[in-house]
VODREN-67282 format. One line per 10 residues: number of its first residue (from 1); their letters; for each residue x, y, z of C-alpha. Coordinates in steps of 0.02 Angstrom, whole numbers, plus 50000, padded with zeros to 5 digits. Layout:
! residues N
NUM	A	X:Y:Z; ... $
END
This chain:
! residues 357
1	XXXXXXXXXX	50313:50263:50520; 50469:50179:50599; 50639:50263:50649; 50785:50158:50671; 50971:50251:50735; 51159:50197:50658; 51042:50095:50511; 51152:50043:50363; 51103:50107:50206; 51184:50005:50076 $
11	XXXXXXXXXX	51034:49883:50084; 50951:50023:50032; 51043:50056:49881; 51057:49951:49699; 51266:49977:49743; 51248:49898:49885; 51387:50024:49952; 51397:50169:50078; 51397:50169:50275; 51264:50197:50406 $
21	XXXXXXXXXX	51139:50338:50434; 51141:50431:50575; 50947:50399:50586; 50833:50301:50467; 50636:50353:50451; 50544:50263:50341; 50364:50335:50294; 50216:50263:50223; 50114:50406:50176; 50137:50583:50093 $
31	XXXXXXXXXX	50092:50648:50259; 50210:50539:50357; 50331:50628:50247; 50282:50821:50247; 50288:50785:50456; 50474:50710:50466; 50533:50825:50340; 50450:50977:50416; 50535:50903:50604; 50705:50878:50518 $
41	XXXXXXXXXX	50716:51058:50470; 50651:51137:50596; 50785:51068:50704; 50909:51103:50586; 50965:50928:50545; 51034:50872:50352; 50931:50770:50258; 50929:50660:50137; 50803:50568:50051; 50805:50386:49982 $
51	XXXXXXXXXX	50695:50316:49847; 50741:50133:49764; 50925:50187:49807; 50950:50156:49604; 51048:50302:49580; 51138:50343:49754; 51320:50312:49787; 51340:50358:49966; 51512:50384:50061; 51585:50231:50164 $
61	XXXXXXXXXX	51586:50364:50332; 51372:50374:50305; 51273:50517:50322; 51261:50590:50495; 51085:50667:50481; 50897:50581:50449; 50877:50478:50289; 50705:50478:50256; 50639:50301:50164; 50492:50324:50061 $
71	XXXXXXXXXX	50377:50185:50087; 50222:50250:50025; 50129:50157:49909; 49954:50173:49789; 49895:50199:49607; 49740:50303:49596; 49657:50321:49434; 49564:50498:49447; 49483:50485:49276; 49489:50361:49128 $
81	XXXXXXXXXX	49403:50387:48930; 49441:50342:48770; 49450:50532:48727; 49581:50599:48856; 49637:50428:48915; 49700:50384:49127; 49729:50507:49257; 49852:50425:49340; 49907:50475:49522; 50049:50356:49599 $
91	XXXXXXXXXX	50109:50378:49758; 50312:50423:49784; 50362:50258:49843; 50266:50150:49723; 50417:50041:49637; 50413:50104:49455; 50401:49913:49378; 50273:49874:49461; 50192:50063:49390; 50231:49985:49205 $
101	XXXXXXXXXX	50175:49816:49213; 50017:49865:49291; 50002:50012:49147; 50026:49877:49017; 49890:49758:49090; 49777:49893:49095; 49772:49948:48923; 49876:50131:48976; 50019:50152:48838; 50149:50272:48859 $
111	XXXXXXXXXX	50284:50209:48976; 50311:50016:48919; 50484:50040:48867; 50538:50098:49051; 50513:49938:49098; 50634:49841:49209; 50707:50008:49270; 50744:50017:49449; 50685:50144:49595; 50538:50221:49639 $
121	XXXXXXXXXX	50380:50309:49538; 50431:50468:49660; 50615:50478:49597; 50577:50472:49401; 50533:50644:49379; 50685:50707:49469; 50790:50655:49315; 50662:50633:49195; 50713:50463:49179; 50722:50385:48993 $
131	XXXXXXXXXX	50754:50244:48914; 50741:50159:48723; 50654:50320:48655; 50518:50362:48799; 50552:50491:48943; 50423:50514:49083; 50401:50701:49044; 50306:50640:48876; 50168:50569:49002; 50190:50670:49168 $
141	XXXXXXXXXX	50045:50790:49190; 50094:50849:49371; 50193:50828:49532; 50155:50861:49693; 50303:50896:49817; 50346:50989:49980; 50439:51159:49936; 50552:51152:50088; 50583:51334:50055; 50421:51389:50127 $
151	XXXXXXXXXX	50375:51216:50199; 50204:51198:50100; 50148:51086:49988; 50125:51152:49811; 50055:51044:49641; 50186:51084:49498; 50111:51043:49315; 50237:50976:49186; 50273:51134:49127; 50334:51206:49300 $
161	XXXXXXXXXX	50454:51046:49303; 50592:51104:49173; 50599:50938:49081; 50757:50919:48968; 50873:50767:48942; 50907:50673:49118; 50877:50841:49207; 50718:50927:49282; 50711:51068:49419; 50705:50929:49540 $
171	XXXXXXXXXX	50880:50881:49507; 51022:50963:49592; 50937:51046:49733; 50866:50974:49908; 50732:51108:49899; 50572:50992:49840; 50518:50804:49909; 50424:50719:49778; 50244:50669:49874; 50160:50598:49717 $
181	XXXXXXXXXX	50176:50595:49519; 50015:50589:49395; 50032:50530:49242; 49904:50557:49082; 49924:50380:48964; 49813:50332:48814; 49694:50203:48830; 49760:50094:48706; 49811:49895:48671; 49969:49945:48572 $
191	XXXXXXXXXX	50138:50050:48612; 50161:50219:48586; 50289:50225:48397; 50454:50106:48442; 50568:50238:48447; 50737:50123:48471; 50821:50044:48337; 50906:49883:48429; 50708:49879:48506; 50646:49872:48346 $
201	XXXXXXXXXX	50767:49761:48265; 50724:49648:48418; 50525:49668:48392; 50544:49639:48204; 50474:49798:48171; 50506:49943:48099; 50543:50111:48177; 50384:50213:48213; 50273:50072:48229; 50166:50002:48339 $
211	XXXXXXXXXX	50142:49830:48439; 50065:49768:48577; 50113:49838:48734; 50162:49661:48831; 50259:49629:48667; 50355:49806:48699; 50367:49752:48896; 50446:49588:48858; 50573:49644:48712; 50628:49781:48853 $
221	XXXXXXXXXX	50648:49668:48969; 50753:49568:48871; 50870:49712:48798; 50903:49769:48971; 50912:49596:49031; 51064:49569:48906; 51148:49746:48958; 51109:49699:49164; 51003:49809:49191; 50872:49710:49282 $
231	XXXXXXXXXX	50907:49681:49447; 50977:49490:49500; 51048:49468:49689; 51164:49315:49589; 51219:49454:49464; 51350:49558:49505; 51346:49645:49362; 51166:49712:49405; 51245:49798:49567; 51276:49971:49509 $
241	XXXXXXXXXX	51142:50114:49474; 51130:50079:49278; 51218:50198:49161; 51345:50262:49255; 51360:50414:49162; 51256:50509:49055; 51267:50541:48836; 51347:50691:48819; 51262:50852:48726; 51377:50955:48658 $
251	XXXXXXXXXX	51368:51124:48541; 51381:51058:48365; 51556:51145:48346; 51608:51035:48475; 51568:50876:48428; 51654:50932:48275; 51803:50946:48372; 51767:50766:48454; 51743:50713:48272; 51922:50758:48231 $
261	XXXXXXXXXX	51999:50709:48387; 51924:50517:48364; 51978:50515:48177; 52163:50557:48255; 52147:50436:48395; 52063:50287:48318; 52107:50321:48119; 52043:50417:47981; 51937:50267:47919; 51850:50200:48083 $
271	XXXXXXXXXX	51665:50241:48107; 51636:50425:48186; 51555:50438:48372; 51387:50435:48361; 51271:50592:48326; 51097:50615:48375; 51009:50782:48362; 50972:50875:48512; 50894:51044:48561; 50955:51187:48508 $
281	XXXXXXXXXX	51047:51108:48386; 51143:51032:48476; 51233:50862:48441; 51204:50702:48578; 51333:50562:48581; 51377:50403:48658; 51437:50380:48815; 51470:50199:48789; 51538:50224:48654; 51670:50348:48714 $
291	XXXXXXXXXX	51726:50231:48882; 51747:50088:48734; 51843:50213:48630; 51951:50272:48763; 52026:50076:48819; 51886:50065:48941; 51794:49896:48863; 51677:49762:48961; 51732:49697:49117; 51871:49840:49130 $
301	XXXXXXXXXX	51924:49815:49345; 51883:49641:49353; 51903:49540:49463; 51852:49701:49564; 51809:49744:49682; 51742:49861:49550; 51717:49845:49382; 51639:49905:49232; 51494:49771:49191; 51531:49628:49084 $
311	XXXXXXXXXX	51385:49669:48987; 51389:49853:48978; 51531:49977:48991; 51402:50107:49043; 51391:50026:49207; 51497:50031:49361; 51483:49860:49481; 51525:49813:49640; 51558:49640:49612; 51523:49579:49788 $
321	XXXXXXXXXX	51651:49669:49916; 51673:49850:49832; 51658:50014:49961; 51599:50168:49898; 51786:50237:49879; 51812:50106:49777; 51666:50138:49625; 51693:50315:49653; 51906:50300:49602; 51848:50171:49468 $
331	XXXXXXXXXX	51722:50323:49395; 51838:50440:49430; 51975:50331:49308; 51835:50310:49173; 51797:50492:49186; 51971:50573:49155; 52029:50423:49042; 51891:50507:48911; 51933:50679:48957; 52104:50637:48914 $
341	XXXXXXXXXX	52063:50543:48745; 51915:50652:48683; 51904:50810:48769; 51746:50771:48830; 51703:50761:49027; 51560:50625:49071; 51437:50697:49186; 51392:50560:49317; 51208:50516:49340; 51222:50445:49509 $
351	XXXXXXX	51214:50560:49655; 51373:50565:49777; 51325:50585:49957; 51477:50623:50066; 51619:50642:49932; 51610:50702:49789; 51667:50608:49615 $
END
């Protein structure tokens, strides 16, 4: 364990934005953690608690309170056979790629397409993070956390974890710390179904099927690497915390109301937004596809200091000198510029520290 006083904390972060922390403690073990965190509110001190810093956006004053770094690292199979597959456990600060690429080299199929996603195995059940058809609550089986309500340490099974789109009961509350994540994947040489249709384009496939799972790792790879989504210290366009915003989900009678109000904006005879079905029959849309919509295209900002990506208008980048005032007021633009156009309000995905978007 190491404690360091007026640290910076952009470093810390995939923005590379946000000023110093009152005090930095960085922890190497679940117990490291349960100790700080159990210190920290004792003495009544705020805390806040930084995985890969992949989806953090943290105010140019810093946080005047403990950041806690988890450092902690370990993949511990508990049980592996053909009939029930691995038993995964993975400790909280285990990066996530290096989770997947080990998973693919040994034979566990179930999370290739998160590949090249940024962060920390602790932080992925927190929004149930998801990408090109696969979610981590298909293969979590349990997480262990500190409930700082009552200070213990309690093992919540998948069903306890309110899994829906981007959202879990993690999210939105500094109640739990995320200690350590187990995962249940097939034994198995292939994918789980390609569930993405640029993926499968890409792959040569067809939707549903199967292929090896270093094939599926690669053709990720390479569809993020396109969008800049992996992350490059040259590449400005990889400094940001991924899709900026979330796909809306919005009561079918209101996407039929977006329906109408893009046919008025754009022309009766341009392609509708985007539906996907969602639950409770509900109606998912584009994000993208909304910021492009709304006069919001690749590279909107540039030169900066922050921009929407040049490969992805999803994304908001600091293209080298951006402060956190800066993203947030180029989000904040993005945000209402759709609100105005659409009627529909983005929700961000990053969390604010400090200010609020």
């Amino acid at each position: 364990m190491r404690t360091d006083h007026d640290a910076p904390i952009a470093p810390l972060t995939t923005m590379r934005v946000g000023g110093p922390a009152a005090t930095l403690v960085t922890v190497e073990s679940a117990d490291e953690a349960v100790a700080v965190v159990r210190e920290v509110d004792a003495a009544g001190r705020e805390l806040l608690v930084v995985s890969g810093g992949s989806n953090l956006v943290v105010a140019d004053e810093g946080f005047d309170g403990v950041v806690l770094r988890m450092a902690s690292r370990g993949i511990t199979v508990e049980s592996q056979d053909l009939c029930s597959g691995a038993f995964v456990t993975v400790a909280a600060g285990e990066p996530w790629d290096d989770l997947v690429a080990h998973a693919v080299a040994s034979g566990w199929s179930g999370i290739e397409a998160l590949s090249g996603i940024p962060g920390l195995t602790g932080a992925t059940p927190v929004q149930n993070v998801g990408a090109y058809g696969q979610e981590v609550a298909q293969t979590i089986a349990r997480v262990r956390v500190l409930d700082r309500t009552t200070g213990q340490v309690r093992t919540m099974a998948a069903a306890d974890c309110g899994f829906t789109y981007r959202h879990s009961v993690f999210k939105g509350t500094d109640r739990f710390v995320v200690l350590d994540v187990s995962f249940q994947l097939a034994l198995a040489d292939l994918s789980a179904p390609v569930a993405y249709a640029d993926l499968a384009q890409q792959l040569g496939v067809e939707l549903g099927e199967r292929v090896p799972l270093a094939d599926a790792r690669e053709a990720v790879l390479a569809q993020r690497r396109r969008r800049g989504m992996v992350l490059d210290e040259a590449d400005h366009d990889t400094w940001s915390c991924g899709s900026f915003f979330t796909n809306p989900v919005l009561p079918a009678a209101d996407h039929d109301v977006l329906v109408a109000r893009a046919a008025e904006r754009l022309g009766p005879d341009a392609p509708p937004p985007p539906r996907f079905d969602a639950p409770g029959g509900q109606a998912k849309t584009s994000a993208a596809w909304l910021i492009e919509r709304a006069g919001f295209g690749k590279g909107y900002g540039m030169p900066g200091p922050a921009a929407l990506s040049t490969k992805h208008t999803l994304a908001v980048t600091n293209r080298g000198s951006a402060s956190a005032a800066d993203v947030a007021a180029l989000a904040r633009e993005v945000r209402d510029g759709v609100r105005e156009a659409f009627g529909v309000t983005l929700v961000n995905e990053p969390v604010f520290v400090g200010h609020a978007l």
